[in-house]
Residue, then its C-alpha position, 0 to 999 in steps of 0.5 A: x500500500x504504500x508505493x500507492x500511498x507515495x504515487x497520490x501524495x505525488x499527484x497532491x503534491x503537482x496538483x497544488x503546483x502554480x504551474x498549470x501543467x503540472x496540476x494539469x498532468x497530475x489530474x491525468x497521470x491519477x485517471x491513468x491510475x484509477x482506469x489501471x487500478x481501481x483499488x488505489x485507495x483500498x481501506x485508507x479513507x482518509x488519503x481517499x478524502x483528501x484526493x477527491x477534496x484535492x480534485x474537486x478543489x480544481x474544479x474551480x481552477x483559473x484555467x480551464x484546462x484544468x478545469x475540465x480534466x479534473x471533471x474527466x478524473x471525477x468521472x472516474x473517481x466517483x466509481x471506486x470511492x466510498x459512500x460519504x465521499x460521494x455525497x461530499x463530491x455532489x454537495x459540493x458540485x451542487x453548490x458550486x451550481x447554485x452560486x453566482x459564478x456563471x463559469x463555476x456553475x457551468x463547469x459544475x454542471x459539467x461535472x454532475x453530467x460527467x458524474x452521472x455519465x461514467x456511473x455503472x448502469x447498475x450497482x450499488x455505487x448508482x443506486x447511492x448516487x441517485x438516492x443522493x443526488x436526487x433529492x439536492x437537485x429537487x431541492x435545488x430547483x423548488x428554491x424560488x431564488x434559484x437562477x433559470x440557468x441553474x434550474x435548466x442545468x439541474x433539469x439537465x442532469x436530472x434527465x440524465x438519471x431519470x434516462x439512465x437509472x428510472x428504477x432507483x428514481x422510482x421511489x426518490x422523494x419528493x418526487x421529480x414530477x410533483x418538483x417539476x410540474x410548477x415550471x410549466x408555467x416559468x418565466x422563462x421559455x427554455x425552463x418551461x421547454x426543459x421541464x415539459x420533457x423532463x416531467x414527461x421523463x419522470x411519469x415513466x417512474x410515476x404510478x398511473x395514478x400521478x400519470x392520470x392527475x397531470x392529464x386532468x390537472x395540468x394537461x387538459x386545461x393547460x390546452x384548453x386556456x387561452x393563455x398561448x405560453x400555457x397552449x404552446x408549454x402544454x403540447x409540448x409536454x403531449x408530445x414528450x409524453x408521448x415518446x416515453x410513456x406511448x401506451x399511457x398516451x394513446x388512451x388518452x388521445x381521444x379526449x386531447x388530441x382533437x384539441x391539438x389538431x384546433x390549434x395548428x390553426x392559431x396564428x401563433x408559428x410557435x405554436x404551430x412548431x410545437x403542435x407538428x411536433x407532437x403530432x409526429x411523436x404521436x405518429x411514430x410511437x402511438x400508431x394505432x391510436x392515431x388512426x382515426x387522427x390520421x386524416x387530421x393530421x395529413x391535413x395539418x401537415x399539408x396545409x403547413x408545409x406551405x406556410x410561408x407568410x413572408x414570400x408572395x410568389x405562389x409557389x404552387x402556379x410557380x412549380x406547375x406552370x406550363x412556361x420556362x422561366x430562364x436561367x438567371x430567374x431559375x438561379x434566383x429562386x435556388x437561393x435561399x431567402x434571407x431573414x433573419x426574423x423570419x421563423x416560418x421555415x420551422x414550421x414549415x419544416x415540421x410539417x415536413x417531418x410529420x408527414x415523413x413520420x406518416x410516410x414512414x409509418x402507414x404503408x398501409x395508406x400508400x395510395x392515400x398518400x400518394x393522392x395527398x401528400x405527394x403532389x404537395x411534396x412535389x410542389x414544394x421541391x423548390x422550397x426557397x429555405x434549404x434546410x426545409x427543401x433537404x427535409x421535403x427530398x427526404x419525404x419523398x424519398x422515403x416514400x419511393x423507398x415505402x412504395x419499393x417495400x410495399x406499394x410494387x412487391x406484387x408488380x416486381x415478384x409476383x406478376x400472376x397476382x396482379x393477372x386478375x387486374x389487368x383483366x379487368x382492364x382488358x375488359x373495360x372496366x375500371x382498374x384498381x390504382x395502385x401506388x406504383x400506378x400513382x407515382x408514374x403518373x407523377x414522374x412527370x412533374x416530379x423530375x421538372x421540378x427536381x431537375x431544376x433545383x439540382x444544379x451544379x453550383x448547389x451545396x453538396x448536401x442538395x445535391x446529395x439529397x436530390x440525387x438520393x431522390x432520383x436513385x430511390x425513383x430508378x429503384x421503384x420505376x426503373x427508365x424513367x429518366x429519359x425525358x430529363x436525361x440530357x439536364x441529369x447528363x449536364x449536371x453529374x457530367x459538370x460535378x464529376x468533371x471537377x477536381x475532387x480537390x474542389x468538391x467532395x469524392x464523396x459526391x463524386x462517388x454518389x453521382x457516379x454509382x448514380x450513373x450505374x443505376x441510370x446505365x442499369x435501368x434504362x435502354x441504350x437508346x435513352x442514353x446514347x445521346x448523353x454518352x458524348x457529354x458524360x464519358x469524357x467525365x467518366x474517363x477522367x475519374x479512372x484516374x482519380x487517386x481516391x479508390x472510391x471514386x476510381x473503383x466506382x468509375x470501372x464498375x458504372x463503365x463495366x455497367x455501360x458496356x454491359x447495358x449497350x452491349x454490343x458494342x461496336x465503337x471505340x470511341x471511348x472504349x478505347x481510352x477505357x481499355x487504356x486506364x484498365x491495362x494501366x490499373x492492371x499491370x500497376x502493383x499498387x492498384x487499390x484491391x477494390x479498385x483492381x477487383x472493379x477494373x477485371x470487372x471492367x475487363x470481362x464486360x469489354x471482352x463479352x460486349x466489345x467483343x470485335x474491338x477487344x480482338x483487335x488489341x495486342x492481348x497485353x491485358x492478358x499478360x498482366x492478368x497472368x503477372x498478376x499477384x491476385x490470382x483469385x479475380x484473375x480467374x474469375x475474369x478467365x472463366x467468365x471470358x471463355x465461356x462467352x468467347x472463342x479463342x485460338x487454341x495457343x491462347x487456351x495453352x498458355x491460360x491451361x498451363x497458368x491455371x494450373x500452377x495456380x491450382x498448385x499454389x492457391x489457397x483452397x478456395x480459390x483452388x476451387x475456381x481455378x478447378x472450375x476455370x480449367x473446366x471451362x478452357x478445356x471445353x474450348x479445345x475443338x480437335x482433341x487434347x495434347x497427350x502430355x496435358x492429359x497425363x499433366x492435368x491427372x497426374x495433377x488432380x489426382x491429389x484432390x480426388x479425396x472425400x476429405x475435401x468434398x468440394x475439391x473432388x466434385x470441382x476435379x471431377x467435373x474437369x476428368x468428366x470434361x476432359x473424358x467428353x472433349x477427347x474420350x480416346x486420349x483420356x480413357x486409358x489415364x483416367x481407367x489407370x490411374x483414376x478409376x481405382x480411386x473413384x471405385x473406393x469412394x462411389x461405394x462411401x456414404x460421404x458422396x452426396x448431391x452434385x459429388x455423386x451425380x458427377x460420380x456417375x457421369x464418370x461411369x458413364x463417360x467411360x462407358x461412352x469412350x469404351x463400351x465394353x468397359x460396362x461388364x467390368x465396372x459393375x463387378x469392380x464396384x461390388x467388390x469394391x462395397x464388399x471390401x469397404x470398412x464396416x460402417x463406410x460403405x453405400x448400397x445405394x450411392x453403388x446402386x445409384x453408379x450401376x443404374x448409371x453404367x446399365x442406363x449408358x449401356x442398355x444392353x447389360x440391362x437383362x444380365x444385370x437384373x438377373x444376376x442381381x436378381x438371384x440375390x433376393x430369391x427365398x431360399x437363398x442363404x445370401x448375406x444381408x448386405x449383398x439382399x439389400x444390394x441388389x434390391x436397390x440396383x433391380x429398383x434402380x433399373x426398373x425405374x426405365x426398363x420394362x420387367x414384366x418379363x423378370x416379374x419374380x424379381x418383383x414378387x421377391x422384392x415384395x416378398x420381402x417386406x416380411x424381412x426382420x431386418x428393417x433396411x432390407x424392408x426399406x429397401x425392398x418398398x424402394x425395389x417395387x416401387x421403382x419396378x412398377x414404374x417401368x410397367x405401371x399396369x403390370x405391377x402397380x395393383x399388386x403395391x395397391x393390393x398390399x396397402x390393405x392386407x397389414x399395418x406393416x406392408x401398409x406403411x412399406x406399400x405406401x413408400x413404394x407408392x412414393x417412388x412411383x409417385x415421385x418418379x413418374x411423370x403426369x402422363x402416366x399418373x393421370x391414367x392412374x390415379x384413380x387407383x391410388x387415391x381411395x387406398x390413400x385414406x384407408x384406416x385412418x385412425x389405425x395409422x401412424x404419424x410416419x405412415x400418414x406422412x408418407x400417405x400425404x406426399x402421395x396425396x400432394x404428388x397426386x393432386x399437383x398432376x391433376x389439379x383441377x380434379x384432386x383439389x376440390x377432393x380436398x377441399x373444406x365446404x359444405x356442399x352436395x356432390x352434385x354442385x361440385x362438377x367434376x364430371x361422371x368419371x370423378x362423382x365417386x371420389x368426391x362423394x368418398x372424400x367431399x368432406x375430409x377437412x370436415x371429417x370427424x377422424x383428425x387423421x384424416x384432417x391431419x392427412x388432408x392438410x399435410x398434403x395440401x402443404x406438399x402442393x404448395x412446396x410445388x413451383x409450378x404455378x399452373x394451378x394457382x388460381x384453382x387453389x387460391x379461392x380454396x387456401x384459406x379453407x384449407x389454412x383455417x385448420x390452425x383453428x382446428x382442436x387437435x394439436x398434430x392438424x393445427x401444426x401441420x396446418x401452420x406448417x402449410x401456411x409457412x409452405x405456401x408463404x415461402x413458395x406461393x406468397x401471391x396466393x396468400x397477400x390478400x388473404x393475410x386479413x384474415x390468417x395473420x390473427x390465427x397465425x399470431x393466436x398460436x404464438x400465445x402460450x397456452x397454460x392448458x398445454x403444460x403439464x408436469x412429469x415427474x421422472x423418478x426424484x425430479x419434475x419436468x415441465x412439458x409444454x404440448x404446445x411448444x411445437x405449434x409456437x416454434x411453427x408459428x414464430x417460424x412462419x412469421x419470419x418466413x411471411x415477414x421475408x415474402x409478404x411485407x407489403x402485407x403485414x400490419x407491423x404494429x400488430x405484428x411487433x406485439x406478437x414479436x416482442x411477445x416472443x422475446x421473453x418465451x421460455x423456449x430458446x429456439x423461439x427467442x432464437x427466432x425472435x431475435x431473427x425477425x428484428x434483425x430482418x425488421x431493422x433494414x426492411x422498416x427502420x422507422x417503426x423499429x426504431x420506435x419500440x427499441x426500448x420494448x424491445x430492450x427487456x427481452x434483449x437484456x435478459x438474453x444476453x446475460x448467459x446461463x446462470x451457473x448453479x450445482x444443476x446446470x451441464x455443459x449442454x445449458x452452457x452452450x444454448x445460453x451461448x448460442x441465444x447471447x450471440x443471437x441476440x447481439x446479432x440483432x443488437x448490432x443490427x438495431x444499434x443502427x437505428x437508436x439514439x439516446x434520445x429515442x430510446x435510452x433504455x436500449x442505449x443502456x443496453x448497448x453502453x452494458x454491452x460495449x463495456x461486457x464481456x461480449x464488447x469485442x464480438x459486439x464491436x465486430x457485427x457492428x462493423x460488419x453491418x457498417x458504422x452506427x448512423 
């Protein structure tokens, strides 16, 4: 203790020095010391006093250097020292605020901000902090005497603890908002301004009943007195009211808010700044309330964004006017008008951010919105007062963006959905307005009168910001530009022909990816005129040091010749070409900017294909000398696949691809593997003898299930190589390569594309070799006899041999029938070779004839006797796929089978899936008849497994036939006979009219679980015969039993990832079923006990997961469709269930809520807070908790900061300060490096 003892007596010693550096430094060599240890001072109270009377002595320093570092080191002094010198430290601060020294004061205040700022967010040090600075600060401000300056510096850091500590200030006496309520009516307007914010903070810790006395007491006469200071101080206090306390708010907005709405029609601009105000607060976080408000609002919001009493041009007869004004009047009205007593642009600019508010929030009123409020932002782009014109852009903005998440998903995504209105036009009759059709309507004037305030000699921020407009305009009505193409060539030609050294790279690199989009979206003859004004410019910029403005020049080019292609002139193309060869043979060259320059390269290659031959190739050369080998390849796959070279050039590019799968890493070993692929298919006259031995000899090493990846990527090139030139690669790939490819066709690791390209090896020797067939058939069963125990496939070897028999179809009959005495009864043949061989006759079946072989048939389905389950399993597949090759022969035999046993039910029905599965419509048409009636038989006798396989026939069955299986399905109380299905069909709809309906769930559960296999079908050929009937269908989630209201939602989920046009409309009606299954149901839960122990079974776990996951998937493909007030309950909701994978979930759908729709987010971070909160803190450890706890706690902390980071994005201090607490606990956890991480990875927090 006493080096430390020495190191503070030091730091008292300097801090008494005359010199300020010394006392300056001593300050921070002791907040250096602290931050390193905070146990300085360790039980020595009296050095503790003496240090902190030292610090806070500075406070009151001459200089004010020293004056602010020593309100730094109190900061961090006030978490390691004890609770008598915390009261001493704020006593004494509070005094300091209350004295008449102006500079003490502000300094002091400073000083309790700092305080109050760097406390822990939780402890016992801030539970004390506030208990104690609390009551000073109230008791400050209640003294009559006190100085305005003082009591606004008080409210300050009072709101500070009420953000910051709302739970420790709950029960503080005298309460805050009892102090703070007597300032409303100050003298002084900034008091009265603070204190209604720093009141509506305090009823967040307040009772409902003190909450309610300041609405009947405070508020509602203050709004309906005629004093205008009471009208203007008591909306104010409405809208703070309403960002923190929404829920209290909105059930008081039917007796206040009518009053509101009256005053924004005093003259009185304050008053109408502070009414706009609270009207957007009330927007954003009470929406629903402020529904049957909303008209009102857009009314006021109109009519002030017009206000301008002090300008008599009207601005609307001047924006919609027919004549052209000239330049020089054009240049006057882009200035901005000069008054400085002149307010009304505040209000103007509230009304702006109100109806910003109402566009951000209400995409449900689109075309309402696009009706009222966008002629009018329209008109008001020439806003004379920038500030006020950047806010009316904004609007706009966000309402193109509103209308390309919501307003044109059906016209972009799903063209059937909008088939039905597009008939009724064809049909004369009036057709549906939609926003997109709206908006187009307004693009006219839209762009006049943006277009002429965009101008060159703008500020950059106008020019930002309009160029933000024209870019969110492209991304909902792409070519839209082409009537004011050549003013937007004129300007971004001018701004990007300036140096960057005059104006900012960053607008240079805005105006240029704006071109990008421009060259993307619109056809060649919109732009080909401007191409001379622009390209100059845009030449200029490849050569611009700044990477940004250099690597968005290459990428709007590669755009350019991508859009224009083909290109035929080498006007520009050349230079173009110029500035690529350069940036390409430079070692320095910024990586983006190389990456956007090969990019450059391909596009020349595949749309300046003529002009590109006529070069000397050097571009080449510097590719292969290039040290990124990675695009380099990328560059050469893409060229040679679109474009023909001579064969010395495929040489040289073979050789170097292969000494770059020699030296690169694996992935991109990967694409150098598939670039080989692609030069070898170019070679037109066989391969060279000593590249075939290199190229095997080379992938041979990669020819190992220990890399997946690699071996499928080498085989595709040994496939290629086999197909180009058969004669020169056969001997080397049976040699050298065969013996590897037997030991791995016969492992279970080859799956998906490794296998079909196993078997395409199979049949490429085969092709170069015929004879091989009779060899390969018997090298891979030895091979799978041979295999390790536990390693081998009977049906990845199966799947080879029907590979080999297919390319060699002569060995067809051979080869069943040697096969087929494997599976004869009688015979004492291992198990392993039974199931063997049944797999490879089923294999074979599936496309030969075997009626001539029908033993094999009848002992495979003999088999279905067998003890062993995989002999079972793979005698169901084996008569299945024999069926398919003679449907009549063998299909009623399976059929039959279906009714004689539970067991050769269930075995038929699998069989019956191959056949379903592997036929086509054709011939499942001619029998379906047949299948569907054994479909339904026993139901309540059937297991979950058999029912399963029972609805994937079901589906299979009905998406053949569609017109005639889906009304078999169908939910409806009619006759038969209103039902026209025809003679042929009247015996099946009278078997299954009423099978939703049916009193069996299994029959129920079996209905809806194949409905949910027609979804998953792609084709839409059917849709419109399904979607009058998917409601009916989706309704079983009201069903009573559990399995029905599963698979029920499991359908939805279904039919909202594949088929989401056939559900938009319909979400009205399924969203309040869908989110009733997200609710808890306690009925569910039971208690098991298990020997000593209780556990808790929850029955409906299952259907919420179900639910929570369909949400997510309708939040993914139906947006447009969702109430997200609504829907947010429901997420929340899930934030504090007890199951993990929910929360999982949960944590998912904000993620994905925070980019789709920021701004209503952004308004319930702090209801979202709670459940964050909780899931980040991990797994309490007790005496119970095992290592699997551990790592699911772990799982949910890193889900849940997933989806922080994304949120961080969106929260400010002011908007949600519980969520700030969140963040500030989690950046100084545990977790801070991880956290710190995401957000990077999502971008800078804005």
């Amino acid at each position: 203790m006493a080096p430390k003892m020495a190191l503070i007596n030091s730091y008292m010693t300097k801090m008494e020095d005359p010199d300020m550096d010394f006392r300056f430094m001593a300050l921070n060599d002791l907040t250096n010391t602290i931050l390193e240890d905070p146990t300085l001072f360790g039980n020595d109270e009296g050095l503790e006093s003496k240090t902190v009377d030292k610090v806070v002595q500075l406070v009151q320093d001459k200089n004010s250097e020293v004056k602010n570092q020593a309100v730094k080191c109190l900061g961090q002094l006030v978490k390691i020292i004890k609770e008598s010198q915390l009261s001493s430290v704020i006593d004494n601060l509070v005094n300091f605020i209350g004295g008449k020294d102006d500079e003490l004061r502000d300094i002091a205040g400073l000083a309790l901000k700092t305080v109050t700022a760097e406390l822990p967010s939780e402890g016992a040090i801030s539970e004390r902090a506030c208990s104690t600075l609390t009551p000073k600060l109230v008791g400050q401000i209640q003294q009559p005497s006190t100085p305005p300056e003082t009591v606004i510096e008080m409210l300050a850091i009072l709101s500070i603890l009420l953000s910051r500590f709302p739970v420790y200030l709950a029960d503080v006496k005298p309460a805050p908002a009892t102090t703070i309520t007597p300032l409303l009516d100050h003298a002084r307007i900034a008091v009265r301004k603070r204190a209604a914010v720093v009141l509506a903070q305090s009823l967040t810790v307040s009772n409902q009943s003190t909450f309610d006395d300041m609405v009947a007491h405070t508020l509602q006469p203050a709004l309906s007195s005629s004093s205008l200071p009471s009208q203007r101080t008591a909306v104010l206090l409405l809208g703070a009211m309403g960002r923190f306390s929404p829920t209290q708010v909105g059930a008081i907005l039917p007796s206040v808010l009518p009053t509101v709405l009256s005053l924004v029609d005093r003259d009185d601009e304050e008053l109408r700044e502070n009414c706009l105000q609270t009207l957007e607060a009330l927007v954003l976080r009470c929406p629903s309330e402020m529904n049957p408000f909303l008209t009102g609002a857009i009314k006021s919001g109109i009519s002030l964004i017009k206000y301008d009493p002090n300008y008599n041009e009207d601005m609307e007869d001047e924006e919609m006017a027919d004549g052209e004004e000239d330049e020089d009047d054009e240049d006057d009205l882009g200035q901005d008008y000069s008054d400085d007593e002149d307010t009304s642009y505040k209000v103007r600019r509230s009304a702006a951010k109100l109806l910003t508010a109402i566009i951000a929030t209400r995409p449900d009123q689109l075309v309402v919105i696009y009706r009222t409020i966008a002629p009018v932002l329209v008109m008001r782009f020439g806003e004379r007062e920038e500030s006020v014109r950047l806010d009316v852009w904004a609007a706009y903005t966000s309402l193109l963006q509103q209308t390309l998440l919501y307003g044109s998903g059906t016209h972009s995504k799903d063209p059937e959905a909008a088939g039905l209105k597009r008939k009724r036009a064809d049909e004369g009759m009036d057709v549906e307005e939609t926003p997109l059709s709206l908006l187009k309507a307004q693009i006219p004037g839209l762009l006049k009168a943006l277009v002429r305030h965009l101008q060159p000699k703008s500020s950059e921020a106008s020019l930002q910001a309009g160029f933000a407009v024209l870019r969110a305009l492209l991304a909902v009505a792409p070519g839209t530009l082409t009537s004011q193409m050549t003013a937007i060539a004129s300007v971004s030609s001018t701004i990007i022909g300036k140096p960057t050294s005059t104006t900012s790279s960053l607008l240079h690199s805005t105006v240029i990816s704006f071109l990008d989009v421009v060259f993307s979206t619109h056809s060649p003859p919109s732009y080909t005129g401007v191409l001379p004004q622009l390209t100059p410019s845009l030449l200029k910029s490849l050569g611009e040091k700044d990477p940004r403005v250099a690597a968005a020049s290459f990428k709007t080019f590669a755009t350019l010749l991508q859009s224009a292609k083909p290109v035929r002139s080498g006007e520009w193309v050349d230079p173009l070409y110029a500035q690529v060869l350069l940036r390409l043979e430079r070692p320095d060259t910024d990586a983006a900017v190389r990456e956007q320059t090969e990019t450059c390269l391909t596009e020349l290659w595949l749309s300046a294909t003529d002009l590109m031959r006529s070069k000397s190739g050097a571009e080449w050369v510097a590719l292969r000398k290039s040290g990124r080998t990675d695009g380099s390849v990328i560059v050469v796959t893409k060229v040679a696949k679109e474009v023909d070279f001579p064969a010395s050039w495929v040489d040289e590019f073979v050789n170097w691809t292969l000494n770059v799968i020699r030296k690169s890493s694996r992935t991109q070993r990967d694409e150098a593997l598939l670039c080989l692929a692609t030069l070898i298919s170019k070679y037109n006259n066989g391969l060279p003898q000593s590249l075939v031995s290199t190229i095997i000899s080379q992938l041979t090493p990669y020819l190992t299930l220990q890399d997946i990846s690699h071996f499928t990527n080498s085989l595709t090139v040994l496939n290629t190589m086999l197909r180009i030139a058969p004669a020169d690669v056969y001997p080397a790939a049976e040699s050298e390569v065969l013996p590897i490819i037997y030991k791995c066709a016969v492992s279970q690791l080859p799956a998906g594309p490794l296998v079909e390209n196993i078997i395409e090896f199979f049949g490429t020797l085969v092709t170069a070799d015929p004879p091989i067939a009779t060899r390969l058939i018997p090298g891979l069963t030895t091979s799978l006899e041979k295999a390790p125990a536990g390693t081998a496939s009977s049906v990845n070897t199966s799947r080879c041999i029907g590979g080999i028999v297919r390319s060699e179809i002569s060995l067809a009959a051979a080869t069943v029938k040697d096969f087929g005495k494997s599976i004869k009864p009688g015979q004492s043949t291992p198990t392993p070779r039974v199931i063997l061989s049944l797999h490879v006759v089923g294999e074979i079946g599936r496309f030969i004839d075997m009626t001539l072989q029908n033993d094999v048939f009848n002992n495979a389905v003999a088999l279905f006797a067998s003890p062993s389950q995989e002999v079972r399993a793979a005698a169901a597949f084996a008569a299945g796929n024999i069926a398919i090759g003679n449907l009549s022969a063998f299909l009623p035999v399976i059929v039959k089978q279906i009714s004689s046993s539970d067991e050769n039910r269930l075995l038929s029905l699998h069989a019956l899936k191959e056949v379903v599965t592997y036929c086509s419509s054709a011939q499942l048409e001619g029998v379906a008849d047949t299948l569907w009636p054994p479909l339904f038989e026993n139901p309540d006798n059937t297991q979950e497994s058999t029912r399963n396989v029972s609805a994937a026939c079901l589906g299979r069955l009905t998406t053949a036939n569609p017109a005639r299986y889906l009304p078999l399905l169908h939910v409806r109380n009619f006759s038969s006979s209103s039902l026209q299905l025809g003679a042929a069909t009247h015996w099946s709809y009278s078997f299954n009219q009423a099978k939703l309906r049916d009193d069996s769930p299994s029959i129920r559960a079996t209905v809806v679980a194949s409905i949910r296999y027609t979804f998953a079908d792609p084709s839409q050929s059917y849709d419109e015969l399904l979607a009058p009937l998917i409601v009916d269908f989706l309704s079983l989630v009201q069903d009573s039993d559990l399995t029905v209201r599963r698979l029920s939602l499991t359908a939805l989920n279904a039919a909202a990832r594949n088929k989401p046009a056939l559900i938009r409309d319909q979400l009205t009606v399924l969203l309040p079923l869908l989110y009733n299954e997200t609710v808890p149901k306690p009925e569910l839960v039971k208690i098991v006990e298990m020997g000593p122990w209780k556990h808790k079974v929850d029955d409906g776990l299952e259907i919420r997961k179900t639910a929570y996951e369909t949400m997510y998937t309708i939040l993914d493909t139906s947006l447009s469709s969702i109430d997200l007030h609504a829907f947010f309950i429901h997420v929340i909701r899930g934030l504090s269930d007890d199951s993990d994978e929910i929360k999982v979930l949960t944590h998912m759908m904000l993620f994905r809520l925070a980019q789709v729709a920021p701004t209503t987010t952004s308004q319930r971070l702090d209801d979202i807070s709670p459940g964050l909160e909780q899931a980040v803190k991990g797994a309490q450890v007790t005496k119970d908790t095992v290592k699997q706890d551990l790592e699911r706690a772990g799982e949910l902390q890193h889900s849940a900061l997933r989806a922080i980071a994304a949120l961080s994005k969106l929260s400010s201090s002011t908007l949600s300060p519980r969520f700030e607490r969140l963040i500030e606990s989690v950046e100084k956890g545990p977790l801070a490096r991880e956290f710190k991480q995401r957000v990077e990875g999502l971008g800078a927090r804005m």
